[in-house]
C-alpha positions in Angstrom: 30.0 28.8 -8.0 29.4 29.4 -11.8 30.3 33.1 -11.3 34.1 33.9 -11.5 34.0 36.6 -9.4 33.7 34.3 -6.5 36.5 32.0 -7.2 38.9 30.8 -9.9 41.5 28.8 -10.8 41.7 25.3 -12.7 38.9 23.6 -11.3 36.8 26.5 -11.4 37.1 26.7 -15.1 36.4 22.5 -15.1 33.0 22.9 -12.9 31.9 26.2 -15.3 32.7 24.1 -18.5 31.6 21.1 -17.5 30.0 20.3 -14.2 27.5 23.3 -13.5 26.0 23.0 -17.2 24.7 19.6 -16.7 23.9 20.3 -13.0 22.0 23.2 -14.0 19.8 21.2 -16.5 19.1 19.0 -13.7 18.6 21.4 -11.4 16.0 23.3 -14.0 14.0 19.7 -15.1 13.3 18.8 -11.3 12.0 22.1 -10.7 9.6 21.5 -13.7 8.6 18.1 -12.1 8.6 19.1 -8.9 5.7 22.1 -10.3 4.1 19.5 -11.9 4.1 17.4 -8.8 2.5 19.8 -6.3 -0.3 20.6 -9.3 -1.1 17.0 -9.6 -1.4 16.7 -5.6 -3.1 19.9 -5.6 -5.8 18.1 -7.9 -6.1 15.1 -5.7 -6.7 16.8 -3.0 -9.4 19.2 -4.6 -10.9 15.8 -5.6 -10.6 13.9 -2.8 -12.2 17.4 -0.8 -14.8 17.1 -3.5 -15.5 13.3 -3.4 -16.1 13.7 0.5 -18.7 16.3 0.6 
């Protein structure tokens, strides 16, 4: 949707300008979070794996 070729118009121009630059910062942070989640899961279960043997 940030890519004129695939539409245009008034609203277009409003989402590119202002929507899609904030979505895509939000869109980027919960990606990092969402890394950091599966790493920190990864650790407890490697612990909890560890813990039981």
């Amino acid at each position: 949707m940030a890519d004129p070729r695939n539409w245009e118009g008034p609203k277009a121009q409003v989402f590119r300008a202002q929507v899609w630059p904030e979505v895509q910062s939000a869109l980027t942070d919960l990606r990092t979070n969402l890394a950091e989640l599966a790493r920190g899961i990864t650790e407890i279960n490697r612990r909890t794996a560890a813990a039981g043997s």
